[in-house]
Backbone as numpy.savetxt, mean C-alpha at the origin, in Angstrom:
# Nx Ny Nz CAx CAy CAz Cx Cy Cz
-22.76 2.77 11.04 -22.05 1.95 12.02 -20.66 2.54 12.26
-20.32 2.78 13.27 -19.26 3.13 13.72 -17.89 2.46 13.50
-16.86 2.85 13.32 -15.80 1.67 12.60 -14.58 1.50 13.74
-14.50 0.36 14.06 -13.45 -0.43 15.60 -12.40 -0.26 14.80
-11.57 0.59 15.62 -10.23 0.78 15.12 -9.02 -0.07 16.40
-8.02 -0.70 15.67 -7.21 -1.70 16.12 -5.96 -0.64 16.34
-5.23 -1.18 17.34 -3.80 -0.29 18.07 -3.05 -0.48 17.25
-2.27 0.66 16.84 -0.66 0.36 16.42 0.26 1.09 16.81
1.29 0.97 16.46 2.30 1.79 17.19 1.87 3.44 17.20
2.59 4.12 18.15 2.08 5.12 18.46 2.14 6.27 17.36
3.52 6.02 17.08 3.77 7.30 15.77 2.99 7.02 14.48
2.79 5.82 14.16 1.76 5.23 12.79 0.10 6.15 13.47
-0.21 5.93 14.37 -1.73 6.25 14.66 -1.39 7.97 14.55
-0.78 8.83 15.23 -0.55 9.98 15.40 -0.57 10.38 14.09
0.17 9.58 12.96 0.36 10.44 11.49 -1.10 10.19 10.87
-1.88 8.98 11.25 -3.06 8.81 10.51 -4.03 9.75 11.00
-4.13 9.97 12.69 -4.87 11.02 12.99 -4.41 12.48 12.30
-3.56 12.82 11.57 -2.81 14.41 11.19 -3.42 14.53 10.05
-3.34 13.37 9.30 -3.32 13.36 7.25 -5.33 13.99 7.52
-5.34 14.67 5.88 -6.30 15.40 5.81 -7.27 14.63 4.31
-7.52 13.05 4.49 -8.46 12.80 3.65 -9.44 14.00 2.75
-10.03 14.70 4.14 -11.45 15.67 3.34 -10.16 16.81 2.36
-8.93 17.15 2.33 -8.40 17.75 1.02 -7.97 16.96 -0.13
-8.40 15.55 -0.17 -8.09 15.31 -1.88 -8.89 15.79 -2.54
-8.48 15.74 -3.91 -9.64 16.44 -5.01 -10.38 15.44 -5.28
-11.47 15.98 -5.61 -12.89 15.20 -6.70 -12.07 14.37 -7.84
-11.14 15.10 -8.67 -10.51 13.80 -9.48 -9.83 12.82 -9.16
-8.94 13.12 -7.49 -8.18 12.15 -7.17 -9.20 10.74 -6.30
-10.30 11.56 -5.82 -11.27 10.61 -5.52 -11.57 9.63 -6.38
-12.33 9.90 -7.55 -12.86 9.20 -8.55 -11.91 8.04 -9.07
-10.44 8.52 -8.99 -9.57 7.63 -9.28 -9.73 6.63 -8.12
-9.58 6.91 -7.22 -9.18 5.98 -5.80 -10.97 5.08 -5.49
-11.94 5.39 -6.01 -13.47 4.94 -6.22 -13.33 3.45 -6.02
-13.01 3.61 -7.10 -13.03 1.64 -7.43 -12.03 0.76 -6.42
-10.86 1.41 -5.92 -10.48 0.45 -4.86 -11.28 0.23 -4.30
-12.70 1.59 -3.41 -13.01 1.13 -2.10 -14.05 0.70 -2.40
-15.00 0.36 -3.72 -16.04 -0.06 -4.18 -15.72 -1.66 -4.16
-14.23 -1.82 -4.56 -13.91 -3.43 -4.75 -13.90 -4.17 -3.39
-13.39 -2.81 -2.54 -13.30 -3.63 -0.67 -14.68 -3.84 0.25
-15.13 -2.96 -0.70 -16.87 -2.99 0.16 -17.83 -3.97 -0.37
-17.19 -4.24 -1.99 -18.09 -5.37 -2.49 -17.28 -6.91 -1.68
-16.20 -6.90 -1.44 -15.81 -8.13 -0.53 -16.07 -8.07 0.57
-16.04 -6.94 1.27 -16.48 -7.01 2.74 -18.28 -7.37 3.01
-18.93 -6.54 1.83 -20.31 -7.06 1.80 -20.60 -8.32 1.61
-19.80 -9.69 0.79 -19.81 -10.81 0.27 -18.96 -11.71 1.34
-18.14 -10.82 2.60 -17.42 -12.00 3.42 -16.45 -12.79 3.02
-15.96 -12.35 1.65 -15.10 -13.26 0.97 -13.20 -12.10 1.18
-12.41 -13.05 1.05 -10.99 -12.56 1.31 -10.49 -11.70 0.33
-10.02 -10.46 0.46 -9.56 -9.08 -0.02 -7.99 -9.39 -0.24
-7.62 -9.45 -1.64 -6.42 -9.74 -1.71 -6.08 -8.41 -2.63
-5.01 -7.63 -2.18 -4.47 -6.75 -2.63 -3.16 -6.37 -3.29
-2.77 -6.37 -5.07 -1.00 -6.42 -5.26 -0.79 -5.18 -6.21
-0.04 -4.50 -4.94 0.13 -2.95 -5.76 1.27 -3.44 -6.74
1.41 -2.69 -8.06 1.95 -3.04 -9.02 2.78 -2.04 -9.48
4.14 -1.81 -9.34 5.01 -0.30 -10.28 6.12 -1.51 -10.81
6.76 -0.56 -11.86 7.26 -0.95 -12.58 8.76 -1.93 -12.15
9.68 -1.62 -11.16 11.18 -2.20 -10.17 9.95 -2.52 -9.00
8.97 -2.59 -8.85 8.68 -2.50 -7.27 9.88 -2.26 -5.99
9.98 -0.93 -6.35 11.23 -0.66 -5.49 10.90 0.59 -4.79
9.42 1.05 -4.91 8.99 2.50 -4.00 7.41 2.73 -3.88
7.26 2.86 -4.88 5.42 3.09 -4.86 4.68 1.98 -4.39
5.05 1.03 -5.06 4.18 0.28 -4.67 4.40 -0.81 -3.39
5.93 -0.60 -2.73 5.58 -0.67 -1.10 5.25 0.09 -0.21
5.60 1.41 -0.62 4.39 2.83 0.59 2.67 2.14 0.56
2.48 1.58 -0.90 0.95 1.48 -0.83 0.13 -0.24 -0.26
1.26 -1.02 -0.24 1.32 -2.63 0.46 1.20 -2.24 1.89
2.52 -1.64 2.54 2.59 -1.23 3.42 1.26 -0.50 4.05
1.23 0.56 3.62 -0.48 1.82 4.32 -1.47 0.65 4.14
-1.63 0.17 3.02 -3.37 -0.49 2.77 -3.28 -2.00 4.02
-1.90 -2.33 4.17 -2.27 -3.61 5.19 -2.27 -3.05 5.97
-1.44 -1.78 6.16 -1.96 -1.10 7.89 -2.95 -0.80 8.18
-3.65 -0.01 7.48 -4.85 0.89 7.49 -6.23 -0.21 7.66
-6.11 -1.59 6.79 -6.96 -2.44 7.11 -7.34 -2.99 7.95
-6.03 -3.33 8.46 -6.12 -3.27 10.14 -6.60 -2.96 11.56
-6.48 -1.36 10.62 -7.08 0.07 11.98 -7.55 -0.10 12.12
-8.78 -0.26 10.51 -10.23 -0.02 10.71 -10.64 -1.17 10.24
-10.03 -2.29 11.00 -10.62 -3.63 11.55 -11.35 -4.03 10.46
-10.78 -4.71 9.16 -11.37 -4.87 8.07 -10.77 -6.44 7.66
-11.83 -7.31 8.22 -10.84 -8.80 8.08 -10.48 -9.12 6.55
-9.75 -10.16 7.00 -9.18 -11.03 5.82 -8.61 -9.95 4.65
-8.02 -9.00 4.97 -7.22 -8.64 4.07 -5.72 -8.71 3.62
-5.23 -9.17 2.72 -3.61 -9.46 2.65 -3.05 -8.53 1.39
-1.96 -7.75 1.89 -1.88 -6.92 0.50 -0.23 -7.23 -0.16
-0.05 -7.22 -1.25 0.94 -7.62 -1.85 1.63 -6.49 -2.45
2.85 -6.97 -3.06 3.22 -5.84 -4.02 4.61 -6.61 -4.80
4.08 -6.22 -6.48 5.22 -6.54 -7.27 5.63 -5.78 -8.60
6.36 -6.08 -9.40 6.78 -5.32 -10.46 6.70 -5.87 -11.51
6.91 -5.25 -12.70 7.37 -5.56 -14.05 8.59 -6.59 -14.27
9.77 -5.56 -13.25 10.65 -6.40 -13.03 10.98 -6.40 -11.42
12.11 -6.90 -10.78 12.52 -6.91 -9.55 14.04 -6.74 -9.08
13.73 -6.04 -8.49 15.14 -4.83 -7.97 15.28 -4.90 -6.15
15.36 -4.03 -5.94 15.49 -3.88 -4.58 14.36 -2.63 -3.66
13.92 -3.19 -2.75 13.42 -2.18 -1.99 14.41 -0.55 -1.83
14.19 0.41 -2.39 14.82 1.24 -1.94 15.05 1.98 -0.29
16.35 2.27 -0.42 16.68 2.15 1.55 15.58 3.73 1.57
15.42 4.85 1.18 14.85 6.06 1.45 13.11 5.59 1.44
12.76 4.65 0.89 11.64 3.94 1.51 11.00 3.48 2.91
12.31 2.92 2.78 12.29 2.30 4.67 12.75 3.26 5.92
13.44 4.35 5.60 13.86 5.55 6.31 12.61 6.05 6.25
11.91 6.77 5.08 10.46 7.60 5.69 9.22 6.39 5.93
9.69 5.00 6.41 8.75 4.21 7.17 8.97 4.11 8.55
10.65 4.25 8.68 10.68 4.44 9.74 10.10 5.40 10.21
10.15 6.45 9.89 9.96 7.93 10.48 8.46 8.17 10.97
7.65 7.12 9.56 6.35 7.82 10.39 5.69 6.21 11.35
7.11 5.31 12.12 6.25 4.71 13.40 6.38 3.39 12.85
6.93 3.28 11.91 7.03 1.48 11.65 8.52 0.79 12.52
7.94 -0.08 12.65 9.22 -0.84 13.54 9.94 -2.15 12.29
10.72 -1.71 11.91 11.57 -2.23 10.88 12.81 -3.03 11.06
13.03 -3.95 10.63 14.39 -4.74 10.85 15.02 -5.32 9.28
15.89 -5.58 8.98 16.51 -6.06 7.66 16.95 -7.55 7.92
16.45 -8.57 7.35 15.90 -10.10 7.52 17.28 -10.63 7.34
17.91 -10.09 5.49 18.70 -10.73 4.59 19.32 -9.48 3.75
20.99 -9.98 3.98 21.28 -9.06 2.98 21.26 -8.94 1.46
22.32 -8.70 0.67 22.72 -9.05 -0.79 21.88 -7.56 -1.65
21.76 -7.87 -3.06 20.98 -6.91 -3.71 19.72 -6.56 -3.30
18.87 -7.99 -3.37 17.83 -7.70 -2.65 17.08 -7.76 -1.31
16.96 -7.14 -0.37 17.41 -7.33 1.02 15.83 -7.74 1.25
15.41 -8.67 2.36 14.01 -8.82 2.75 14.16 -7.67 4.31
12.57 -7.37 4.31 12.97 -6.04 5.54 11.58 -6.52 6.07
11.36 -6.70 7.03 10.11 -7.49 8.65 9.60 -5.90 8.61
8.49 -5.24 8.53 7.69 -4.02 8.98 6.67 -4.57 9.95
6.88 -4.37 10.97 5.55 -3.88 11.57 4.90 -3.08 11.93
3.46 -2.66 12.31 2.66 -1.88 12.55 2.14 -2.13 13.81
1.85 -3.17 14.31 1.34 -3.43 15.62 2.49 -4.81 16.58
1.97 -4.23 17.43 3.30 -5.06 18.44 2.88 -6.77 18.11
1.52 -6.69 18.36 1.18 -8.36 17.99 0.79 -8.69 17.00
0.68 -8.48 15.47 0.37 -8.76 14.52 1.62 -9.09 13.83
1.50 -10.11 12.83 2.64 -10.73 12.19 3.29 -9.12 11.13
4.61 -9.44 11.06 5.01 -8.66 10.16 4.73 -8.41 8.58
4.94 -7.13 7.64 4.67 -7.20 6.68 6.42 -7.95 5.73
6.64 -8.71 5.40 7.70 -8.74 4.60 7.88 -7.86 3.55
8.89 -7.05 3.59 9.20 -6.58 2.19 10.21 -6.46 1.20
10.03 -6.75 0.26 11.18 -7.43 -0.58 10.41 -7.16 -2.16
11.84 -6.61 -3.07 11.16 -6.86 -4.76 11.10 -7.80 -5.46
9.86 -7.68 -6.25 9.47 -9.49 -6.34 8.56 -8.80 -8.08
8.48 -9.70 -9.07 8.00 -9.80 -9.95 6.60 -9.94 -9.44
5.81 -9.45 -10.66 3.90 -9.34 -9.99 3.76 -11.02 -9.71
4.22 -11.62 -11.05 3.89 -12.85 -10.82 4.82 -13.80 -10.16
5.37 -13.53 -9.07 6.48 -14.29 -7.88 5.61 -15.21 -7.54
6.19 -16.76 -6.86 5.05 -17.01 -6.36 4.58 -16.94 -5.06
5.45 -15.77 -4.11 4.82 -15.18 -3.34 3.39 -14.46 -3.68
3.26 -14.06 -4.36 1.75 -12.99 -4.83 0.84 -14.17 -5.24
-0.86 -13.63 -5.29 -2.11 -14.84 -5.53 -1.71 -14.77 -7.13
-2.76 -15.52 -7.37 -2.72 -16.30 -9.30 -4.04 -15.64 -9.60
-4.60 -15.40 -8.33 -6.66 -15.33 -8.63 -7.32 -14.96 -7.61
-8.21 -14.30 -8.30 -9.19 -13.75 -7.01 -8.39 -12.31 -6.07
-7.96 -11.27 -7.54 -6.86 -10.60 -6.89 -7.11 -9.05 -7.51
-7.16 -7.96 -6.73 -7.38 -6.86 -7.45 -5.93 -6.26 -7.65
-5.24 -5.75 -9.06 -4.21 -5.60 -9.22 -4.28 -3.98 -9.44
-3.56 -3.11 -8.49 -3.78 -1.65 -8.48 -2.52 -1.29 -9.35
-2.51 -0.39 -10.30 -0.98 -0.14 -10.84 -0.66 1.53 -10.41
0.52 1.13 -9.73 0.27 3.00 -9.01 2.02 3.91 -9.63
1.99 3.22 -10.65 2.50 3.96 -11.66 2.45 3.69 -13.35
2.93 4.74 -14.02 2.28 5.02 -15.39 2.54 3.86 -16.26
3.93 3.36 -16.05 4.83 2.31 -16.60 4.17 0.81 -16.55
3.83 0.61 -15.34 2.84 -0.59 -15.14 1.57 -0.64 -15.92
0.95 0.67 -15.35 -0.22 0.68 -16.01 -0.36 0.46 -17.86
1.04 1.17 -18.58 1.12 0.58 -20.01 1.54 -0.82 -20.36
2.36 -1.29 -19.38 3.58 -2.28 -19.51 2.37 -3.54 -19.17
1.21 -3.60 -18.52 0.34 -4.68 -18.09 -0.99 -4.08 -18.51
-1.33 -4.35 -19.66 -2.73 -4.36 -20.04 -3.77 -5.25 -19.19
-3.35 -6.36 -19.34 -3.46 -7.67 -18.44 -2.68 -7.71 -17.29
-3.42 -8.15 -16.57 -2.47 -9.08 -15.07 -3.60 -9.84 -14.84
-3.05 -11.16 -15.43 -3.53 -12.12 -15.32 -3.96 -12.69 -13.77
-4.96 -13.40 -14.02 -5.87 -13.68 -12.73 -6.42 -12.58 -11.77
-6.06 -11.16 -12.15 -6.60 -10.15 -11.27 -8.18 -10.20 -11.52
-8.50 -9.72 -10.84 -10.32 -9.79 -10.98 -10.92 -8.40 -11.27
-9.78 -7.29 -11.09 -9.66 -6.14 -11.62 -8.38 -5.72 -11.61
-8.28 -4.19 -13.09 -7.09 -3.54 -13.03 -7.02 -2.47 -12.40
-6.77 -1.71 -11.49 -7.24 -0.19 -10.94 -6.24 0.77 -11.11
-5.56 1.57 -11.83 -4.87 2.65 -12.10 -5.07 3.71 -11.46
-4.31 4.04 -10.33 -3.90 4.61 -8.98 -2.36 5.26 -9.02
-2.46 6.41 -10.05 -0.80 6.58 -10.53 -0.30 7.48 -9.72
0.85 7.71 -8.68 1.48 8.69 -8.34 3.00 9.18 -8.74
3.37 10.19 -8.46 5.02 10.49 -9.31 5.79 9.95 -8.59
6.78 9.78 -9.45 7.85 8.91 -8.61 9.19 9.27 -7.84
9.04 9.19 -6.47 9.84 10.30 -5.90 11.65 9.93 -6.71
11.86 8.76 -7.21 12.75 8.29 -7.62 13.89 9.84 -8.48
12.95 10.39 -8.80 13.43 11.91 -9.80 14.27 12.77 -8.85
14.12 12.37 -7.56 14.50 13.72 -6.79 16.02 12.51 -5.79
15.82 11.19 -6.39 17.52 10.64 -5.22 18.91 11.53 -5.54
19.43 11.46 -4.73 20.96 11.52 -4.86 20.74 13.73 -5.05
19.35 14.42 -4.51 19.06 15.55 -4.37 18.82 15.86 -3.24
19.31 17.31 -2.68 19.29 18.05 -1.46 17.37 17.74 -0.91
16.42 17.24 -1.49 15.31 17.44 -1.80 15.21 15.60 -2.01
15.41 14.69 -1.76 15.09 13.51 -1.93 14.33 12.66 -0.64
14.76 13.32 0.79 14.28 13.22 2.00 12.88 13.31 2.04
12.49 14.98 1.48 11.26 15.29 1.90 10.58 14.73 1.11
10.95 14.30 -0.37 10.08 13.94 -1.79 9.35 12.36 -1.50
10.33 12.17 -0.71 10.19 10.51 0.20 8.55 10.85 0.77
8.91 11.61 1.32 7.97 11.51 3.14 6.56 11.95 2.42
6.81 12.87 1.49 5.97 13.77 0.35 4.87 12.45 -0.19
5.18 11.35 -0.59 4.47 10.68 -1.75 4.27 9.79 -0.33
4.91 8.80 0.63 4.71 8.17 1.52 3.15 8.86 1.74
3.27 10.28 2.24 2.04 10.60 3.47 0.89 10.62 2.38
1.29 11.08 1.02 0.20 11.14 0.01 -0.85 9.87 -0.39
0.41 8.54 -0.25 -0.17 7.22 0.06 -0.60 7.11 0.64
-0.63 7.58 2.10 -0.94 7.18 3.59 -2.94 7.92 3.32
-2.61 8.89 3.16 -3.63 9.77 3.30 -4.78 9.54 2.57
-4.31 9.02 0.78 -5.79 8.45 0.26 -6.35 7.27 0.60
-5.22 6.00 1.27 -5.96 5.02 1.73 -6.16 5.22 3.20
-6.17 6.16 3.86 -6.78 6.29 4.73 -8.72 6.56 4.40
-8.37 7.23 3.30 -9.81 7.62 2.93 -10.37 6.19 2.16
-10.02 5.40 1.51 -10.36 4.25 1.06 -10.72 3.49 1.66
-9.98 3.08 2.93 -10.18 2.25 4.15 -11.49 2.91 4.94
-11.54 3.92 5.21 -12.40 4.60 6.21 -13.67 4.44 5.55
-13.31 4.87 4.29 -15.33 4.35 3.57 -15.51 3.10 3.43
-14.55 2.00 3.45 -14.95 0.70 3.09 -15.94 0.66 4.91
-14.83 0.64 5.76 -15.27 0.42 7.23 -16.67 1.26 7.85
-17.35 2.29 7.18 -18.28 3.13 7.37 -19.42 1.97 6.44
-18.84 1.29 5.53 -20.05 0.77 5.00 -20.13 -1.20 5.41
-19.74 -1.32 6.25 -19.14 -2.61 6.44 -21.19 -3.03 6.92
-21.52 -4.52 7.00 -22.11 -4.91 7.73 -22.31 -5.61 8.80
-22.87 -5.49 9.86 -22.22 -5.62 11.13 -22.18 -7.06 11.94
């Protein structure tokens, strides 16, 4: 079955058409497996896909991957999905986050100031915005249950054996461009792990939507 892809802004679609799914590796696949096994077993069952990427400040990784997976669900027209994202602890969205979101086509605004600032993303002109803001896993913005908890760094993944009420744990680790701020080299390290996000859930999304029933 062919998979109905939904409009978004122009520069978001242009970068998803560029990224090169067929070059991840066989190991980075196997890792990324079980997300799209968990979205295809909900999409096969009709039941609601709740998604809370998990790093340690939720202050980088795991909003590139809130951000891509609610977009990307979208594209490829994959209902009832809501994706979250929280931390160990809670800090601030980092601003070089929202600069390489801007860059690749998100339409961004800053809600609230102070330490922790809330920031409106969107992806499509008529779809509600993504809020983003750092928030503890268990805020009670995020579900209690019925929740697949991805940890897409190393720290989480030790620091939460458990995450309670998840219905799975999925360990999805990438480096943290955080090593390279306040470096001649912190720009691209941004855009670097962003498109790397972008690119495997493009491939996650695309097999859930290839296996959808119609």
């Amino acid at each position: 079955m062919k998979a109905i892809k939904n409009h978004l802004f122009e520069g978001i679609e242009t970068l998803i058409h560029h990224v090169k799914p067929e070059d991840i590796t066989e190991n980075r696949k196997a890792a990324l497996q079980p997300l799209a096994s968990y979205i295809q077993s909900k999409v096969e069952k009709r039941q609601p896909i709740r998604l809370n990427f998990i790093c340690t400040h939720n202050s980088r990784r795991s909003h590139f991957s809130q951000v891509w997976a609610q977009t990307l669900a979208y594209y490829y027209n994959i209902k009832n999905v809501t994706c979250y994202s929280g931390g160990t602890e809670s800090t601030a969205v980092y601003p070089m986050v929202i600069e390489s979101l801007k860059s690749s086509g998100f339409k961004i605004q800053k809600l609230s100031k102070g330490n922790n600032p809330i920031y409106s993303i969107k992806y499509s002109e008529n779809e509600h915005p993504i809020l983003g803001f750092s928030k503890k896993l268990d805020d009670d913005f995020n579900p209690i249950s019925s929740f697949a908890a991805i940890l897409t760094c190393n720290s989480a993944k030790e620091a939460c054996p458990t995450v309670y009420g998840a219905e799975i744990r999925i360990p999805i680790v990438y480096e943290d461009p955080k090593a390279y701020d306040n470096t001649p080299e912190q720009k691209m390290k941004y855009m670097e792990r962003n498109l790397q996000i972008a690119t495997e859930l493009v491939y996650v999304f695309s097999k859930a939507s290839t296996n959808r029933l119609p």
